[in-house]
N, CA, C and O atoms as a Maestro MAE file, in Angstrom:
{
 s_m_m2io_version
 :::
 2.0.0
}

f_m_ct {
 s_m_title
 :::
 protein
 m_atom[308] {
  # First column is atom index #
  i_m_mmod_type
  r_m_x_coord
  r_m_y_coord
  r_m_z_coord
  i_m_residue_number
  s_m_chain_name
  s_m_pdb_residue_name
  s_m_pdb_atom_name
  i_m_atomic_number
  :::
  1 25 -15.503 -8.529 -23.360 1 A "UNK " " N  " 7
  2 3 -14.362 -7.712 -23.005 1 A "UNK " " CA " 6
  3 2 -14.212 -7.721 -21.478 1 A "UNK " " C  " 6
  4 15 -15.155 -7.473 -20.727 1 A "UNK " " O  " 8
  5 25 -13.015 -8.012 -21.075 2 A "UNK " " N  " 7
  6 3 -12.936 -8.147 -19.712 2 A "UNK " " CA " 6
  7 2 -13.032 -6.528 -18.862 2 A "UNK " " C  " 6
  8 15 -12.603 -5.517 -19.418 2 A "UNK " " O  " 8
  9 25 -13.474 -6.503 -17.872 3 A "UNK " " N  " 7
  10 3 -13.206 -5.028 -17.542 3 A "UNK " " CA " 6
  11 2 -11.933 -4.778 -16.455 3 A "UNK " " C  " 6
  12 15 -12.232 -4.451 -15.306 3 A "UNK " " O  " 8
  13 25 -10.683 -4.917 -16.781 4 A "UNK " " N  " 7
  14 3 -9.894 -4.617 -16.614 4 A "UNK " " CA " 6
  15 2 -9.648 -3.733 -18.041 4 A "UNK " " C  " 6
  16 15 -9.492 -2.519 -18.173 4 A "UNK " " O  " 8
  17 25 -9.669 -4.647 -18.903 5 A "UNK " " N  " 7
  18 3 -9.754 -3.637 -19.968 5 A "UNK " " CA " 6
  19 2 -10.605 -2.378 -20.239 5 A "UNK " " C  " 6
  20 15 -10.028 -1.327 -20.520 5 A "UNK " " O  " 8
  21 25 -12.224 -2.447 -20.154 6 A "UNK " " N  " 7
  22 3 -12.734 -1.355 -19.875 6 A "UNK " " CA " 6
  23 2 -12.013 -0.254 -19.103 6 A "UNK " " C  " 6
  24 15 -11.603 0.803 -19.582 6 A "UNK " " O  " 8
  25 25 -11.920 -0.649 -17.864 7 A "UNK " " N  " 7
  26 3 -11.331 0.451 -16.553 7 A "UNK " " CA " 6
  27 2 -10.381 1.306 -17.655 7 A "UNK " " C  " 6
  28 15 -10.669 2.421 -18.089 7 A "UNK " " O  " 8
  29 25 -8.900 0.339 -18.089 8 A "UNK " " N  " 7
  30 3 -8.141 1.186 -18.973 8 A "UNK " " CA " 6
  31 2 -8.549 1.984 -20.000 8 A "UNK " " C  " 6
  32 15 -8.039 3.088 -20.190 8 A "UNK " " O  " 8
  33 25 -9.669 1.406 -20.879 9 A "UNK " " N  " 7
  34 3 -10.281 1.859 -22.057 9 A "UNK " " CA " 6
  35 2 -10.886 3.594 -21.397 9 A "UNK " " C  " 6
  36 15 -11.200 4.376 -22.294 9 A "UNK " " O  " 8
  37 25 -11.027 4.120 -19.925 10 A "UNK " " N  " 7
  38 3 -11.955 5.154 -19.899 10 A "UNK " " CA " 6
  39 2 -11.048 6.480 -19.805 10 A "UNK " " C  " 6
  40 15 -11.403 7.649 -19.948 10 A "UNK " " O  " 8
  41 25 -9.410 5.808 -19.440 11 A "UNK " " N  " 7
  42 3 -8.405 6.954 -19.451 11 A "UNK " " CA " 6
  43 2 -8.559 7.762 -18.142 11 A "UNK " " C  " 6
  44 15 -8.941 8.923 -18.285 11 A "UNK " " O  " 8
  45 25 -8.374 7.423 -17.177 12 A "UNK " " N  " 7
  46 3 -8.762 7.662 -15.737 12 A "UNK " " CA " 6
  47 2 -7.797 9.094 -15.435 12 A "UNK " " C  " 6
  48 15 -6.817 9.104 -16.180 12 A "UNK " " O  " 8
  49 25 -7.853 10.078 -14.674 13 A "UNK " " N  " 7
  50 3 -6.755 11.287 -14.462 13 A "UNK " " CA " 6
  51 2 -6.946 11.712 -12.962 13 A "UNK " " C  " 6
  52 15 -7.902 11.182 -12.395 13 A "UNK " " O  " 8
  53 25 -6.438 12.292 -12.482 14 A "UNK " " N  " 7
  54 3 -6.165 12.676 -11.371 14 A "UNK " " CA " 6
  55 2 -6.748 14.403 -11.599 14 A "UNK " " C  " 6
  56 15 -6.893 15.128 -12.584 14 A "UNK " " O  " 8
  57 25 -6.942 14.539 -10.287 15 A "UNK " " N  " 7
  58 3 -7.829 15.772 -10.134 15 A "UNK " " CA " 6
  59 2 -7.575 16.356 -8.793 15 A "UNK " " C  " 6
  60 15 -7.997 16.003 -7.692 15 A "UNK " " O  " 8
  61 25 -6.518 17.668 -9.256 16 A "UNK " " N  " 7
  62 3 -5.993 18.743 -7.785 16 A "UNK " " CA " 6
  63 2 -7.347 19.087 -6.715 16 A "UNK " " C  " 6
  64 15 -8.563 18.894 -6.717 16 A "UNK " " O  " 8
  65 25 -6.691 19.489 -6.147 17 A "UNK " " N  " 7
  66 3 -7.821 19.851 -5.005 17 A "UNK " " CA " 6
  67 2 -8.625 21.554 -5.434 17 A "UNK " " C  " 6
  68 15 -9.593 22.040 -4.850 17 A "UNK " " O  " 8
  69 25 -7.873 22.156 -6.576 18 A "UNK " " N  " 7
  70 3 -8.151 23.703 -7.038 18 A "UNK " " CA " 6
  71 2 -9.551 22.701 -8.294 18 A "UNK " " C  " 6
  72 15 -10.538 23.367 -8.606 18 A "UNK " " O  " 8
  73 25 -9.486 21.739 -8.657 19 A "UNK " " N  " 7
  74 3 -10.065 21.426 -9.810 19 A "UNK " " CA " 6
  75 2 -9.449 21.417 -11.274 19 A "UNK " " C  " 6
  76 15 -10.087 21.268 -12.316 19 A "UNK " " O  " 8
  77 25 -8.918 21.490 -11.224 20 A "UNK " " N  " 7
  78 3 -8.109 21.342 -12.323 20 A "UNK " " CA " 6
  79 2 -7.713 19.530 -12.428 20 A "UNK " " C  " 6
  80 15 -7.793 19.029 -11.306 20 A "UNK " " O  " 8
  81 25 -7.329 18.532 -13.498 21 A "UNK " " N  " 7
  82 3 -6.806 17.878 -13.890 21 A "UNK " " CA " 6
  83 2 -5.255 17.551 -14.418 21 A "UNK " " C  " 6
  84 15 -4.623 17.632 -15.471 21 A "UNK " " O  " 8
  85 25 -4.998 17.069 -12.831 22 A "UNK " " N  " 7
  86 3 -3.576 16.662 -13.113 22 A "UNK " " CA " 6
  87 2 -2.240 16.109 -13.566 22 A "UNK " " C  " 6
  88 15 -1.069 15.999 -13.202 22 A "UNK " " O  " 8
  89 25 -3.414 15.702 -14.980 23 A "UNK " " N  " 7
  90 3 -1.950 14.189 -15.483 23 A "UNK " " CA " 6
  91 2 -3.349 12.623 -15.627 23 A "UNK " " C  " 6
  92 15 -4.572 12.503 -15.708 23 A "UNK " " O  " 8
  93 25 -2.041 11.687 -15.578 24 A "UNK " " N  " 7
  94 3 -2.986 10.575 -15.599 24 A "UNK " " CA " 6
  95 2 -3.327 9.893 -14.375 24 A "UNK " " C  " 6
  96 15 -2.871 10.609 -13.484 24 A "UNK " " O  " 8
  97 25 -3.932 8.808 -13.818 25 A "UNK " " N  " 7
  98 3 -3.889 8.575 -12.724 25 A "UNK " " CA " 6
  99 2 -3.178 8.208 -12.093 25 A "UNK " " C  " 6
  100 15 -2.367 7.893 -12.964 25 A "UNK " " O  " 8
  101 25 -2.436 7.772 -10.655 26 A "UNK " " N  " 7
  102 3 -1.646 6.806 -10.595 26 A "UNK " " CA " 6
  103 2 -0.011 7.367 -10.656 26 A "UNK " " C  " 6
  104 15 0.926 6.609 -10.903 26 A "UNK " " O  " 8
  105 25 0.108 8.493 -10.448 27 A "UNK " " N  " 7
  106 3 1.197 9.846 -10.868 27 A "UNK " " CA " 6
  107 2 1.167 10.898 -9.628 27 A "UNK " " C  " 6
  108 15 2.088 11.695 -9.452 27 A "UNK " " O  " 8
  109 25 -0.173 10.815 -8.640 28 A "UNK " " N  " 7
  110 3 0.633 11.863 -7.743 28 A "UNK " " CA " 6
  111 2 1.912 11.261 -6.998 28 A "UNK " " C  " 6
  112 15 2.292 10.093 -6.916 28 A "UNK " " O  " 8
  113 25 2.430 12.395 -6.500 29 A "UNK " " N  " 7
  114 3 3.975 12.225 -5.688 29 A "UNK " " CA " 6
  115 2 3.580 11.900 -4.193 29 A "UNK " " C  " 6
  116 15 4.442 11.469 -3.426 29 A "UNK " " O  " 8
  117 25 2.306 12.101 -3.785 30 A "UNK " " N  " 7
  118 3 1.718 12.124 -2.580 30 A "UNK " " CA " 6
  119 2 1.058 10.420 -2.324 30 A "UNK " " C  " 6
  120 15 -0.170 10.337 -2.331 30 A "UNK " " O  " 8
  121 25 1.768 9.271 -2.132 31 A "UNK " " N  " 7
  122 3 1.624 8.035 -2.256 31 A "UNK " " CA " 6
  123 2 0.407 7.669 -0.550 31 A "UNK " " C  " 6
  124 15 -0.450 6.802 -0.377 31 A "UNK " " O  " 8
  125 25 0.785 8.510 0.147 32 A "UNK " " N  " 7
  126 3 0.102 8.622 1.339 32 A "UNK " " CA " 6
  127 2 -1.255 9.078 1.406 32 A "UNK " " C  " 6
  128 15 -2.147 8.769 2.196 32 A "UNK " " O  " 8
  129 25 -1.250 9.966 0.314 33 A "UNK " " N  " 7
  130 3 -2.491 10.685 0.394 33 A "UNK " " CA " 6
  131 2 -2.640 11.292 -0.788 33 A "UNK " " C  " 6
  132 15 -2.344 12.483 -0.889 33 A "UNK " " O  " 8
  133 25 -3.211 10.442 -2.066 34 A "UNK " " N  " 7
  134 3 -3.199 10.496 -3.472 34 A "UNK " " CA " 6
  135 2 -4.569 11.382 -3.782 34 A "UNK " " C  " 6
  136 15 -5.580 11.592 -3.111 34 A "UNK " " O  " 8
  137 25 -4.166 11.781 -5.028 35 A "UNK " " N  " 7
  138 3 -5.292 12.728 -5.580 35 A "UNK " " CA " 6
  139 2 -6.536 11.951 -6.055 35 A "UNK " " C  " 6
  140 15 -6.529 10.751 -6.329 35 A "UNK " " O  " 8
  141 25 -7.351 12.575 -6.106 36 A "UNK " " N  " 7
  142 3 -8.893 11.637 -6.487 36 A "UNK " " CA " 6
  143 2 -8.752 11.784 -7.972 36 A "UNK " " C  " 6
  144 15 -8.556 12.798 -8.641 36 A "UNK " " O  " 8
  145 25 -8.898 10.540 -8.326 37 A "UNK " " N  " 7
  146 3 -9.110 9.793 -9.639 37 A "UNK " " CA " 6
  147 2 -10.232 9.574 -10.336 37 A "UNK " " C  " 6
  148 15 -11.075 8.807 -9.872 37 A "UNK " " O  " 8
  149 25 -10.434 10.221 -11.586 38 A "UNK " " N  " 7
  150 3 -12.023 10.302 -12.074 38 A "UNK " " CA " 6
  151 2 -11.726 9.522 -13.545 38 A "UNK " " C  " 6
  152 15 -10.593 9.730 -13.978 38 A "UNK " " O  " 8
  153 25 -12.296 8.949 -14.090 39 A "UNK " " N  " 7
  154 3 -12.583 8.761 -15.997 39 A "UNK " " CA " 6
  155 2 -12.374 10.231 -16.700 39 A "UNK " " C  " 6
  156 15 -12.638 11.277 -16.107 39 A "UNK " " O  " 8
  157 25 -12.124 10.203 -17.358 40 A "UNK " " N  " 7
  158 3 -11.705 11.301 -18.430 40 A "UNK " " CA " 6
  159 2 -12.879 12.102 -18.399 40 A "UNK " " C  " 6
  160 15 -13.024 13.239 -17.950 40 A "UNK " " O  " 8
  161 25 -13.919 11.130 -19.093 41 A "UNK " " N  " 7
  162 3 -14.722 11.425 -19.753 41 A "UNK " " CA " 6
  163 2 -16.285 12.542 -18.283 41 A "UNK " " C  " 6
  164 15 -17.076 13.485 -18.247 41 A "UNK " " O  " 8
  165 25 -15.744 11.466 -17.498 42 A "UNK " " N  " 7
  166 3 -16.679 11.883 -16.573 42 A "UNK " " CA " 6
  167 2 -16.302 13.601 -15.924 42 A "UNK " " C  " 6
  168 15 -16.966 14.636 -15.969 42 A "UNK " " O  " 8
  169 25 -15.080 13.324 -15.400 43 A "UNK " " N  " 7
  170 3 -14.118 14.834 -15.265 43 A "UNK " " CA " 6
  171 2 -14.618 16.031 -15.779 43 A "UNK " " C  " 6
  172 15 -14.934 17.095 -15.248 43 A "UNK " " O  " 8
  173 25 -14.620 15.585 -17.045 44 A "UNK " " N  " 7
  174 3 -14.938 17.311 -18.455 44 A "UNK " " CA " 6
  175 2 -16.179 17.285 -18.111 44 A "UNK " " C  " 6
  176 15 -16.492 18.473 -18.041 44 A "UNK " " O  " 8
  177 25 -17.321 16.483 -17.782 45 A "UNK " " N  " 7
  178 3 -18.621 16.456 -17.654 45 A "UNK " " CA " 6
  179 2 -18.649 17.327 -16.119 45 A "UNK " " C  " 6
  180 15 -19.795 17.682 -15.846 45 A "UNK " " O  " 8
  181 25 -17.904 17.615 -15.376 46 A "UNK " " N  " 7
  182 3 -17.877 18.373 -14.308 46 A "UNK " " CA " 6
  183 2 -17.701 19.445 -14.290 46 A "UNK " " C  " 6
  184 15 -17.041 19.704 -15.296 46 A "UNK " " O  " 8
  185 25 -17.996 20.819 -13.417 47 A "UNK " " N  " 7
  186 3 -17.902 21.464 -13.556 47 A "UNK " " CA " 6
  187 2 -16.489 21.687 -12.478 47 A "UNK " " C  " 6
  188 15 -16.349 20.895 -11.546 47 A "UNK " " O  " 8
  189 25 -15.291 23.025 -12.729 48 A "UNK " " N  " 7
  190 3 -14.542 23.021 -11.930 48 A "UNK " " CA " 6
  191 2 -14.906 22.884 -10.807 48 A "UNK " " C  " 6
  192 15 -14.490 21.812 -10.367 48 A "UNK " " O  " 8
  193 25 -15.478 23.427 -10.107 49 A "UNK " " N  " 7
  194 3 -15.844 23.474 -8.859 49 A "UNK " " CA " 6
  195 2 -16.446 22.171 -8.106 49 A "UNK " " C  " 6
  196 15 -16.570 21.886 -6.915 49 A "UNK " " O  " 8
  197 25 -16.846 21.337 -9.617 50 A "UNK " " N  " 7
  198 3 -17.623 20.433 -8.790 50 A "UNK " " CA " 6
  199 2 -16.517 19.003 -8.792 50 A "UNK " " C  " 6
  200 15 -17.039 17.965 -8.384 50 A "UNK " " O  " 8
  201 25 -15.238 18.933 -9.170 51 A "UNK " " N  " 7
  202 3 -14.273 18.503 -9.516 51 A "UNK " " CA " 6
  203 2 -13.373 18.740 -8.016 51 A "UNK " " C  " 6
  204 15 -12.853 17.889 -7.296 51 A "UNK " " O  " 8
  205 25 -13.416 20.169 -7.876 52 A "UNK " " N  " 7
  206 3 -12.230 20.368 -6.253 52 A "UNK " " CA " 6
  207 2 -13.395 20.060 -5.658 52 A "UNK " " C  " 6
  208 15 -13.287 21.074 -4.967 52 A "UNK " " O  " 8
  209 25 -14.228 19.681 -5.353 53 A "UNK " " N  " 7
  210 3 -15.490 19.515 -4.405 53 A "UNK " " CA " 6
  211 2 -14.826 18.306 -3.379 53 A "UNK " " C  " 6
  212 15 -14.583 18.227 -2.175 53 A "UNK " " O  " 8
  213 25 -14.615 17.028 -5.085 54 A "UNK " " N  " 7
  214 3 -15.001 16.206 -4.605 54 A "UNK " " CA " 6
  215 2 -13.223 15.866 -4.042 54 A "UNK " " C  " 6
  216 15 -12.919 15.469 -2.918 54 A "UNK " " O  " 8
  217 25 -12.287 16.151 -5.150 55 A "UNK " " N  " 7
  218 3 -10.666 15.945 -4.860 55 A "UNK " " CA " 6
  219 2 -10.663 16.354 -3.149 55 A "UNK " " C  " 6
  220 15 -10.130 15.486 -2.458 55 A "UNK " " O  " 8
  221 25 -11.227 17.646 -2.345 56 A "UNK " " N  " 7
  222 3 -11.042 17.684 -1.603 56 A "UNK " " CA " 6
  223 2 -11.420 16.577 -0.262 56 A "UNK " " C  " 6
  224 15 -10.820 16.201 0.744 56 A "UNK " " O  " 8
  225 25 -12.755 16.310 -0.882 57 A "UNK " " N  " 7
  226 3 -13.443 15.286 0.116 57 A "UNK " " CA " 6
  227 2 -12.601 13.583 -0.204 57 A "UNK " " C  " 6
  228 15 -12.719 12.493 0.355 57 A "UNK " " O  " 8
  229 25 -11.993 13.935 -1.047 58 A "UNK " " N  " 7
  230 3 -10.775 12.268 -0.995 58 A "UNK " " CA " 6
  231 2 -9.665 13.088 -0.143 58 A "UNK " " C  " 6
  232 15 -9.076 12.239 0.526 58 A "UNK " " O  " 8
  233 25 -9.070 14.497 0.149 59 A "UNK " " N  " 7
  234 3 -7.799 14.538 0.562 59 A "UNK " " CA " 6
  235 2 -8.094 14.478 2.051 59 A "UNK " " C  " 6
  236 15 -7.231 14.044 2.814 59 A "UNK " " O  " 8
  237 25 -9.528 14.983 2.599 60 A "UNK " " N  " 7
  238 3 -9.872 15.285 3.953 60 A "UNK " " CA " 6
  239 2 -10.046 13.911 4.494 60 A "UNK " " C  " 6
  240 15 -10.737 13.738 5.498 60 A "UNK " " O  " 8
  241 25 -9.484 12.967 3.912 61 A "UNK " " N  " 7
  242 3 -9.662 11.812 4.599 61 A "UNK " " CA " 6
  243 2 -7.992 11.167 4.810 61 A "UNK " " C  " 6
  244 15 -7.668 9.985 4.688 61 A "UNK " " O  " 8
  245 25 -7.175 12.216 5.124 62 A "UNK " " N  " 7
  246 3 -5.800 12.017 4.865 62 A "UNK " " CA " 6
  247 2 -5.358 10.719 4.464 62 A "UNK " " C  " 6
  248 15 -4.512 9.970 4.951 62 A "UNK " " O  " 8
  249 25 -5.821 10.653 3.853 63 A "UNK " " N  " 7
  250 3 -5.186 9.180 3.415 63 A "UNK " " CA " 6
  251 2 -5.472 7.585 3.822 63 A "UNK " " C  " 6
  252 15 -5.169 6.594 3.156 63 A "UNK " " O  " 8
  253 25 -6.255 7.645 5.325 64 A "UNK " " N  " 7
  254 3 -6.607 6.750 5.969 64 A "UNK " " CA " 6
  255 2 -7.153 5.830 5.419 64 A "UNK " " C  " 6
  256 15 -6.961 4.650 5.710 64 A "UNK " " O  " 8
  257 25 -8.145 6.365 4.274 65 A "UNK " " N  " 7
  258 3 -9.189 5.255 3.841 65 A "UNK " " CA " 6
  259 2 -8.377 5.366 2.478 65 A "UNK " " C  " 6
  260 15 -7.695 6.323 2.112 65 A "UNK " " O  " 8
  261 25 -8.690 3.730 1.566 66 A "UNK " " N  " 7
  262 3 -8.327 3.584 0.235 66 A "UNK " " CA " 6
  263 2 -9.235 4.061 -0.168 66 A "UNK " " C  " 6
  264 15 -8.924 5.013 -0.883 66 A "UNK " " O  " 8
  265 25 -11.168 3.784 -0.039 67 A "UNK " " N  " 7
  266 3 -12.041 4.074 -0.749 67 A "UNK " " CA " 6
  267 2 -12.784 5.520 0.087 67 A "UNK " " C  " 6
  268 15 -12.899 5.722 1.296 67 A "UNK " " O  " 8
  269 25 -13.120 6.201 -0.842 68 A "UNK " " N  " 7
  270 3 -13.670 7.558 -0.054 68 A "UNK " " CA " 6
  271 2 -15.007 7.673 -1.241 68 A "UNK " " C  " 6
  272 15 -14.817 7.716 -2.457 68 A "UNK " " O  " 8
  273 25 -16.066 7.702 -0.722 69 A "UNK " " N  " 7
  274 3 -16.968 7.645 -1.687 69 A "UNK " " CA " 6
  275 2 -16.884 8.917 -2.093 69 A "UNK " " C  " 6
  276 15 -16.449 9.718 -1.265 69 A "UNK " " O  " 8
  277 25 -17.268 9.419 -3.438 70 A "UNK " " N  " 7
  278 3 -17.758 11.095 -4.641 70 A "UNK " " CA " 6
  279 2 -18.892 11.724 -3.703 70 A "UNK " " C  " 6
  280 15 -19.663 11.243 -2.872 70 A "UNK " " O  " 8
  281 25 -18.700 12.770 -4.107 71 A "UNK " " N  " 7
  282 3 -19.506 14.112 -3.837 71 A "UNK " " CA " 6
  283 2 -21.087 13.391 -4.729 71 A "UNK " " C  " 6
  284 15 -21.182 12.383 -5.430 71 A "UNK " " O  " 8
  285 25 -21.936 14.213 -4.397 72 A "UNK " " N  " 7
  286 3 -23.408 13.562 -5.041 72 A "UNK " " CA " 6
  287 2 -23.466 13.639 -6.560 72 A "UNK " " C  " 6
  288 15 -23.901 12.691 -7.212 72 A "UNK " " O  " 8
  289 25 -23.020 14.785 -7.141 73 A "UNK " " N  " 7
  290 3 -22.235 15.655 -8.001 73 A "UNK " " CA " 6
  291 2 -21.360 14.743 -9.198 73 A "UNK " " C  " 6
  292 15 -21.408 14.816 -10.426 73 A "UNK " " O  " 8
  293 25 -20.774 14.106 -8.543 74 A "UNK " " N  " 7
  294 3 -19.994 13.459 -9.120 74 A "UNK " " CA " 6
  295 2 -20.781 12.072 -9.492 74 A "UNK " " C  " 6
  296 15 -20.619 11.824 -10.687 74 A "UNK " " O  " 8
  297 25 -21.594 11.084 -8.817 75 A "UNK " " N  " 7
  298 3 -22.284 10.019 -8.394 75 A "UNK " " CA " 6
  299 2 -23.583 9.963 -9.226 75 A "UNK " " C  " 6
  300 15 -24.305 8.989 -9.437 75 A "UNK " " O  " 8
  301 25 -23.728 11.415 -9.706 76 A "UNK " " N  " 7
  302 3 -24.910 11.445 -10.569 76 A "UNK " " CA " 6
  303 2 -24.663 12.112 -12.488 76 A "UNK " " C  " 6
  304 15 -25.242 12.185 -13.572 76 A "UNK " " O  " 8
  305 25 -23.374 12.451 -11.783 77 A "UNK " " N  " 7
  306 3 -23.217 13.300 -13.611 77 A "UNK " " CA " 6
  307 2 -22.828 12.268 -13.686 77 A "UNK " " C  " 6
  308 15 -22.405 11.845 -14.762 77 A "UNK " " O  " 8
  :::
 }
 m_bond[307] {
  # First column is bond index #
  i_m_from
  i_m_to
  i_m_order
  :::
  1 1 2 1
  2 2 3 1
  3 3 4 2
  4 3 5 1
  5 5 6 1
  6 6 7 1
  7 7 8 2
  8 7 9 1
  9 9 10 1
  10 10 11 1
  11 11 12 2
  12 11 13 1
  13 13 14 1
  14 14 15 1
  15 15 16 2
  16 15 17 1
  17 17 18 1
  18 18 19 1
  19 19 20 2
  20 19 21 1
  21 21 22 1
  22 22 23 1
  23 23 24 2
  24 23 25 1
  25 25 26 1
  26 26 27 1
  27 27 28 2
  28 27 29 1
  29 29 30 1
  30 30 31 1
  31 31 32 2
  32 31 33 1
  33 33 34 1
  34 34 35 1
  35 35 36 2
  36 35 37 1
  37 37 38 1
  38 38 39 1
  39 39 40 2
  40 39 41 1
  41 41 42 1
  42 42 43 1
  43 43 44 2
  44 43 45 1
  45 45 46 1
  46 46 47 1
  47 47 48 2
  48 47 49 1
  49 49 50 1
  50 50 51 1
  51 51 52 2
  52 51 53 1
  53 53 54 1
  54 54 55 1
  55 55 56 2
  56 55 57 1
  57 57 58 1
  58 58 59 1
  59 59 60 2
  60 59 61 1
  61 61 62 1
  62 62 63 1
  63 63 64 2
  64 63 65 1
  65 65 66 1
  66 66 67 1
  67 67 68 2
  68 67 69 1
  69 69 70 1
  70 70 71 1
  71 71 72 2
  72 71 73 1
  73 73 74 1
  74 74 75 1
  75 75 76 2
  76 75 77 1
  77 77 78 1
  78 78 79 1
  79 79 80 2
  80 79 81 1
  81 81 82 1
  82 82 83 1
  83 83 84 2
  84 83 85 1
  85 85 86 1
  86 86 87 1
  87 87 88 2
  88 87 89 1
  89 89 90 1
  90 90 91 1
  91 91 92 2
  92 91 93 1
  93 93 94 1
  94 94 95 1
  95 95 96 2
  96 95 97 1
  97 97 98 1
  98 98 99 1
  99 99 100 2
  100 99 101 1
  101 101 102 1
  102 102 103 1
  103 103 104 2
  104 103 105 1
  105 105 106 1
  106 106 107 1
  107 107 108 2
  108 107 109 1
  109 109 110 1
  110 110 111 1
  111 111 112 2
  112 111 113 1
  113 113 114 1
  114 114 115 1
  115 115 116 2
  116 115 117 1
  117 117 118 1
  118 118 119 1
  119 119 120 2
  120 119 121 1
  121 121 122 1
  122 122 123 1
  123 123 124 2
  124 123 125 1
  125 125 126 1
  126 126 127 1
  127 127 128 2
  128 127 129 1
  129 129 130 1
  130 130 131 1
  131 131 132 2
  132 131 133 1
  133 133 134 1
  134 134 135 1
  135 135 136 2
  136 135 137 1
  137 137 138 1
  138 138 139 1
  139 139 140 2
  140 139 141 1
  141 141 142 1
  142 142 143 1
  143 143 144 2
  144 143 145 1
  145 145 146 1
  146 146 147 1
  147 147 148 2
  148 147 149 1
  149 149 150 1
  150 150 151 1
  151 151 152 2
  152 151 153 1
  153 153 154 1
  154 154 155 1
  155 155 156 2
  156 155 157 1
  157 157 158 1
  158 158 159 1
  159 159 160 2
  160 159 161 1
  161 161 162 1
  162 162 163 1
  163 163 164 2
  164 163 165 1
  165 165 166 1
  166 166 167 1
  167 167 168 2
  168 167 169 1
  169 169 170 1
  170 170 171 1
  171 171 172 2
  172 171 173 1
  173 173 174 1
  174 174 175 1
  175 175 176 2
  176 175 177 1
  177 177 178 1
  178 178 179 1
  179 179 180 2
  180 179 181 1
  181 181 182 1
  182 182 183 1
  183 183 184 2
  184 183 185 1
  185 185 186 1
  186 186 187 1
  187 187 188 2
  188 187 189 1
  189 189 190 1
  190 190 191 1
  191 191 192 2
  192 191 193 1
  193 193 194 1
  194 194 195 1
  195 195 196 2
  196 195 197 1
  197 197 198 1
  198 198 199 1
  199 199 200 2
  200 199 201 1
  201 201 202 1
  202 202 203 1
  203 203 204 2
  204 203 205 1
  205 205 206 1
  206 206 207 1
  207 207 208 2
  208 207 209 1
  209 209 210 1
  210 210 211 1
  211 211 212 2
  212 211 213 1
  213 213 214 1
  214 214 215 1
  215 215 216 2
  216 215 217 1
  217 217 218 1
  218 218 219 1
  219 219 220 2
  220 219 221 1
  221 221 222 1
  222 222 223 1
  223 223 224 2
  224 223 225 1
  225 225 226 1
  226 226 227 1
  227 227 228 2
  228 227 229 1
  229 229 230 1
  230 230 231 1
  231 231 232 2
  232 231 233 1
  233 233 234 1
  234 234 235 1
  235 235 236 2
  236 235 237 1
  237 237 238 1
  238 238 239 1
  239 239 240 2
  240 239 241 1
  241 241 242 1
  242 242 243 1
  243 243 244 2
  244 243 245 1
  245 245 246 1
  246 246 247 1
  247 247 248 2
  248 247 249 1
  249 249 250 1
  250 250 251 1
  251 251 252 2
  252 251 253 1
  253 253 254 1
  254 254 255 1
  255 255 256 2
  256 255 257 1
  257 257 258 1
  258 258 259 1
  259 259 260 2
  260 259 261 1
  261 261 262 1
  262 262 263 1
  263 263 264 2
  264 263 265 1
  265 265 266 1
  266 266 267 1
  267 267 268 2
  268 267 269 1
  269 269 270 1
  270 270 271 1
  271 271 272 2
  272 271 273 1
  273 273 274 1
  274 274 275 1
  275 275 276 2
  276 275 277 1
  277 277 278 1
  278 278 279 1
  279 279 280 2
  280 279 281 1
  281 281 282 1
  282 282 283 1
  283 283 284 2
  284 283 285 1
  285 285 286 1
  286 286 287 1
  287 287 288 2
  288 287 289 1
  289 289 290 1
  290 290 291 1
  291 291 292 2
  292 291 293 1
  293 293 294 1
  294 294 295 1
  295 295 296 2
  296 295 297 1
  297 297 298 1
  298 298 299 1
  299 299 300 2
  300 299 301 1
  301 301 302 1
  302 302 303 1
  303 303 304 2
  304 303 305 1
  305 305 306 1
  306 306 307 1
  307 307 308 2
  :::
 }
}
């Protein structure tokens, strides 16, 4: 199975900066400075808090960088 397909197969979503889950990925309105994108599956395995942790540490990088590495939090659940 190629993993392009995987990637799609995990259902990826976007994640506000409050923690909450915003939709699917690839959907904020903010093209400059997009919401952090998690797997579905990994997301629910988070706790709220540990979800705006990390959304915030992708927004505090206004946008500059494409890649912003996860909170530890995130990197280990």
């Amino acid at each position: 199975m190629g993993e392009l397909k995987k990637w799609r197969d995990q259902k990826w979503v976007r994640i506000g900066t409050d923690g909450s889950i915003k939709g699917a990925c690839g959907t904020s309105k903010n093209k400059k400075n997009p919401d952090r994108c998690l797997p579905l599956a990994k997301a629910k395995r988070l706790s709220k808090k540990q979800r705006a942790a990390t959304a915030r540490k992708k927004k505090a990088s206004g946008g500059k960088k494409q890649f912003v590495p996860n909170t530890k939090a995130v990197k280990n659940g």
